[in-house]
Backbone as JSON Lines, residues from 0, in Angstrom:
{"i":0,"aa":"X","n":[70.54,33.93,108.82],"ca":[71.35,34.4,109.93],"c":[70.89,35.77,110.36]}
{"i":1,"aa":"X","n":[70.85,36.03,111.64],"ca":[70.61,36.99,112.24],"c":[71.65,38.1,112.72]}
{"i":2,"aa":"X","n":[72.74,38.64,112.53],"ca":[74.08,39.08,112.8],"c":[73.38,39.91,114.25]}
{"i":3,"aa":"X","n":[74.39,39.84,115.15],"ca":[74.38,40.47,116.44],"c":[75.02,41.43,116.89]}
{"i":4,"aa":"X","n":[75.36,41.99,117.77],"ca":[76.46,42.82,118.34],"c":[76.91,42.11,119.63]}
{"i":5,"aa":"X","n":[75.46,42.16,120.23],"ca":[76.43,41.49,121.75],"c":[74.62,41.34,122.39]}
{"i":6,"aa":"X","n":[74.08,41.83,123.27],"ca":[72.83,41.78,123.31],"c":[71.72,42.08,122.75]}
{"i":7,"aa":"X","n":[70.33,41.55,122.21],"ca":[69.16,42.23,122.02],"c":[69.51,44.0,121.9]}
{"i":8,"aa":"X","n":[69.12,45.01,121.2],"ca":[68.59,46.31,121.52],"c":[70.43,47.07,120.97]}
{"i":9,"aa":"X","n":[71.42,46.01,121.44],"ca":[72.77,47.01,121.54],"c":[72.76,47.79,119.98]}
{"i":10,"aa":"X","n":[72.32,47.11,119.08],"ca":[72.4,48.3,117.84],"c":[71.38,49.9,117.94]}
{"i":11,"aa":"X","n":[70.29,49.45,118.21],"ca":[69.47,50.38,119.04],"c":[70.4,51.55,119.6]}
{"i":12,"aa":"X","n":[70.72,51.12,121.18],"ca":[71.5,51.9,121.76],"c":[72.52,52.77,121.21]}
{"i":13,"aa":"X","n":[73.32,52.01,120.44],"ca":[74.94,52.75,119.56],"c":[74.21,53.55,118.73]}
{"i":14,"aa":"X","n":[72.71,53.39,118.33],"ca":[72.64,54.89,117.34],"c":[71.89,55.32,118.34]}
{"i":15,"aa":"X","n":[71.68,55.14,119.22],"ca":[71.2,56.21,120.25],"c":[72.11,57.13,120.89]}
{"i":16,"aa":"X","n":[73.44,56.68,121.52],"ca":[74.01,57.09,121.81],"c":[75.33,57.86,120.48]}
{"i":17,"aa":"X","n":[75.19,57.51,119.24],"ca":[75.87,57.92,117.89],"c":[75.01,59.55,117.87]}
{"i":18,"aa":"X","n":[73.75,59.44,117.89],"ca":[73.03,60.48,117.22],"c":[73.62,61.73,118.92]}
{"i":19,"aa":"X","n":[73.12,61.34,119.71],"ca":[73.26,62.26,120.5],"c":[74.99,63.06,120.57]}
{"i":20,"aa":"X","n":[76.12,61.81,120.15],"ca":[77.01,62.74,120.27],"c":[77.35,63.3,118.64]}
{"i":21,"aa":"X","n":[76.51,62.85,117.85],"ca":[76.67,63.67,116.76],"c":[77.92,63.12,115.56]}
{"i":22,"aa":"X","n":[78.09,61.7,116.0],"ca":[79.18,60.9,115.54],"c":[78.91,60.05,115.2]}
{"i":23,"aa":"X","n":[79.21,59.21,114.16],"ca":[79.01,57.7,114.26],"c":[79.68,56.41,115.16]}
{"i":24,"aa":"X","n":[79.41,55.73,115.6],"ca":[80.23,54.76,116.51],"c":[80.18,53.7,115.66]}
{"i":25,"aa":"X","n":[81.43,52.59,116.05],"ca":[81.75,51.95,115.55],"c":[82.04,50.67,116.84]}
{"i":26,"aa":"X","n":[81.82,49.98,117.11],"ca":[82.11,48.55,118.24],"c":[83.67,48.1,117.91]}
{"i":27,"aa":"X","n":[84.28,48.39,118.66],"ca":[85.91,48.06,118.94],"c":[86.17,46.88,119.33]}
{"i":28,"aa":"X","n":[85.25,46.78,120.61],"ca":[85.79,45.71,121.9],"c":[84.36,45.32,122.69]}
{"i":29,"aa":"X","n":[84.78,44.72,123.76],"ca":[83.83,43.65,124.15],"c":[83.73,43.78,125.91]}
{"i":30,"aa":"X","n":[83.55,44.02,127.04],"ca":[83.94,43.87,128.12],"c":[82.79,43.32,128.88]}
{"i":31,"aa":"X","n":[83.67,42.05,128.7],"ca":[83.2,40.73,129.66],"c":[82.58,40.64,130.96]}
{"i":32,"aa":"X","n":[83.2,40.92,132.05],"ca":[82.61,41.02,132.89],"c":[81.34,41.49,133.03]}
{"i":33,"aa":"X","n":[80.91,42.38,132.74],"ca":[79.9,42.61,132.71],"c":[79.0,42.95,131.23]}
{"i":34,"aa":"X","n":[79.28,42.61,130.41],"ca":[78.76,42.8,129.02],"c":[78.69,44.2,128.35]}
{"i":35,"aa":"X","n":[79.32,44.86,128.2],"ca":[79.64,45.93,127.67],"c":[80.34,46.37,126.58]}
{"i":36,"aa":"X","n":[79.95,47.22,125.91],"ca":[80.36,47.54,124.41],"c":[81.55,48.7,124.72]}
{"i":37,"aa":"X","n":[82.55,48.61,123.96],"ca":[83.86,49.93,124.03],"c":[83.61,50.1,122.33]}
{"i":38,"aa":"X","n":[83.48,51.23,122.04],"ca":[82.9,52.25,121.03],"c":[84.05,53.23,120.19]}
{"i":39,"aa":"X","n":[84.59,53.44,119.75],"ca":[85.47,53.95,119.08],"c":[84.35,55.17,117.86]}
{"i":40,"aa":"X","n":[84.55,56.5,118.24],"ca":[83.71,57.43,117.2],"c":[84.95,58.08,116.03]}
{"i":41,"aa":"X","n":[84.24,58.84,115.41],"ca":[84.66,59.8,114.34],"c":[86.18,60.31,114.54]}
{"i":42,"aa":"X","n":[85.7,60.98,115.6],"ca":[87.0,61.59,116.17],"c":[88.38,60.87,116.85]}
{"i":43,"aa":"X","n":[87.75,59.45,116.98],"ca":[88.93,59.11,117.82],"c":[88.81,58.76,119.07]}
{"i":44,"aa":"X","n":[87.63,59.27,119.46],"ca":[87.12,59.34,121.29],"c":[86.27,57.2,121.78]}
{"i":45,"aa":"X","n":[86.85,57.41,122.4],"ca":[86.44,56.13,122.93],"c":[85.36,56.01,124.4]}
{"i":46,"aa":"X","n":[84.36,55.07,124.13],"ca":[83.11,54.98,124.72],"c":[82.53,53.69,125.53]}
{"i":47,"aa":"X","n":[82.2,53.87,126.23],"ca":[81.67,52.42,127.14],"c":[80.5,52.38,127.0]}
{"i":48,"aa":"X","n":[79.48,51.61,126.05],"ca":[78.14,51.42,126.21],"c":[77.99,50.26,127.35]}
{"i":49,"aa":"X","n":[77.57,50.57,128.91],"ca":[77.17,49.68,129.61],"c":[75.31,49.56,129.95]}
{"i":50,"aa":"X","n":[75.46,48.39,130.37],"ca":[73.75,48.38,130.65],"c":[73.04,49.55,131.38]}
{"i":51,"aa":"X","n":[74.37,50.61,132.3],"ca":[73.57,51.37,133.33],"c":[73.54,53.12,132.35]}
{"i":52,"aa":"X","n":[74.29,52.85,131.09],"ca":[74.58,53.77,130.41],"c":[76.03,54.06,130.02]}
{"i":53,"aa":"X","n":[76.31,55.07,129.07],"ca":[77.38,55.56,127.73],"c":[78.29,55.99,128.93]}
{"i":54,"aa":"X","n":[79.14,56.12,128.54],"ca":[80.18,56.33,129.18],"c":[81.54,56.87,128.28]}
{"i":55,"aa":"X","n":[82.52,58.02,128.21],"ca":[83.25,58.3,127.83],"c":[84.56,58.04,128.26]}
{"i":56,"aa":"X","n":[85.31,57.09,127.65],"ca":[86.78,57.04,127.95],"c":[87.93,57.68,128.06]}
{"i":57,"aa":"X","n":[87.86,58.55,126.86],"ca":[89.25,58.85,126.36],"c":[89.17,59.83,125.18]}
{"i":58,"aa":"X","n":[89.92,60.27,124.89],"ca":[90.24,61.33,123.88],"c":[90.46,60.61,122.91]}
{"i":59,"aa":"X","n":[91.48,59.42,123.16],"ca":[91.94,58.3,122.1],"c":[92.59,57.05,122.78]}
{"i":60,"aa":"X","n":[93.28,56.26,122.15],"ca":[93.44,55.19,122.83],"c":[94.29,55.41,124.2]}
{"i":61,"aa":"X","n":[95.16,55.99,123.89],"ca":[96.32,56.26,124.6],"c":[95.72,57.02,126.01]}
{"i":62,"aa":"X","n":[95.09,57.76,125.82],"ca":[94.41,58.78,126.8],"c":[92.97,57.62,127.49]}
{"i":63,"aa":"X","n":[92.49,56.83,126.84],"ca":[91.71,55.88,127.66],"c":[92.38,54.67,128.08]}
{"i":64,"aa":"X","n":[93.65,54.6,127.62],"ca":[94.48,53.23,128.59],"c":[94.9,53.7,129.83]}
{"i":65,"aa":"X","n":[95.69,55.12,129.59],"ca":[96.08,55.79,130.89],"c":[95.26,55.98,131.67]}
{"i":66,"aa":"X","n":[93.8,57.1,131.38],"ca":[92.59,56.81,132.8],"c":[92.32,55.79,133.22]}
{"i":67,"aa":"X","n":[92.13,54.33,132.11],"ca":[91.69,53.19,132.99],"c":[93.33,52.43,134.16]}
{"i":68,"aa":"X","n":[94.29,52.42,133.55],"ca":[95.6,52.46,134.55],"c":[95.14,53.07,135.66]}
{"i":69,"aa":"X","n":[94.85,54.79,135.72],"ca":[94.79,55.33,136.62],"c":[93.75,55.58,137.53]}
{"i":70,"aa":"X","n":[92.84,54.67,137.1],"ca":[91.78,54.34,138.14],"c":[90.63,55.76,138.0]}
{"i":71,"aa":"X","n":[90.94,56.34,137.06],"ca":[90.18,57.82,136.84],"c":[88.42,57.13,136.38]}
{"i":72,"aa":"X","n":[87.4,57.73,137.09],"ca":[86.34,57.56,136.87],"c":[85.56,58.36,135.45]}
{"i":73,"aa":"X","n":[85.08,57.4,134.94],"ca":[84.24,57.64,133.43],"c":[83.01,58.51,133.6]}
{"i":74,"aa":"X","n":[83.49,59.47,132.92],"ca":[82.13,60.31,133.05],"c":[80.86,60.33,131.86]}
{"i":75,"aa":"X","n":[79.76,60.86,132.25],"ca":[78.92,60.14,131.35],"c":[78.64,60.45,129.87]}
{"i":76,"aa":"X","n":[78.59,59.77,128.88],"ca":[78.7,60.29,127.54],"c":[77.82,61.34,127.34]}
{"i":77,"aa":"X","n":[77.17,61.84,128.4],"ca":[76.12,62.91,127.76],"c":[76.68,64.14,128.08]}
{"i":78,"aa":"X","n":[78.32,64.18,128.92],"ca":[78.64,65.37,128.75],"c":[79.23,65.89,127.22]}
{"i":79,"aa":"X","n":[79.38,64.89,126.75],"ca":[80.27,65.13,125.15],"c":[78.66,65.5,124.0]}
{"i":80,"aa":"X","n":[77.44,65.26,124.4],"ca":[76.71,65.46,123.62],"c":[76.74,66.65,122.61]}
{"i":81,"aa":"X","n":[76.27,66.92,121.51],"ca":[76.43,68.23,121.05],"c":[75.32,68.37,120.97]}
């Protein structure tokens, strides 16, 4: 058996995008529509790995249910980089 995440490369990516914010990520969730990874780190902060790039949700859950409710646009995980 070959274990997966979701596409080719997505483990790749999550420590690509892990190392840059200096966290480990962890795969939460799944988003269908367009195939995309939601990321849960160290801290609590929640993440959108999409095909066009990382994306930051939320502070925590609560704070990324309310932006996505509120239609608030995701900014890109490389502002959280350290």
């Amino acid at each position: 058996m070959k274990p997966t995440i979701g596409y080719e490369g997505d483990a790749e990516e999550i420590q690509e995008l892990a190392s840059g914010l200096g966290e480990q990520l962890f795969p939460v969730g799944y988003e269908a529509a367009e195939g995309g990874l939601l990321l849960v780190d160290e801290k609590g902060r929640f993440f959108h790995l999409h095909h066009t790039g990382g994306y930051y949700l939320g502070q925590n859950e609560y704070d990324a249910f309310s932006r996505f409710l509120l239609g608030v646009d995701d900014p890109d995980a490389e502002d959280y980089f350290v």
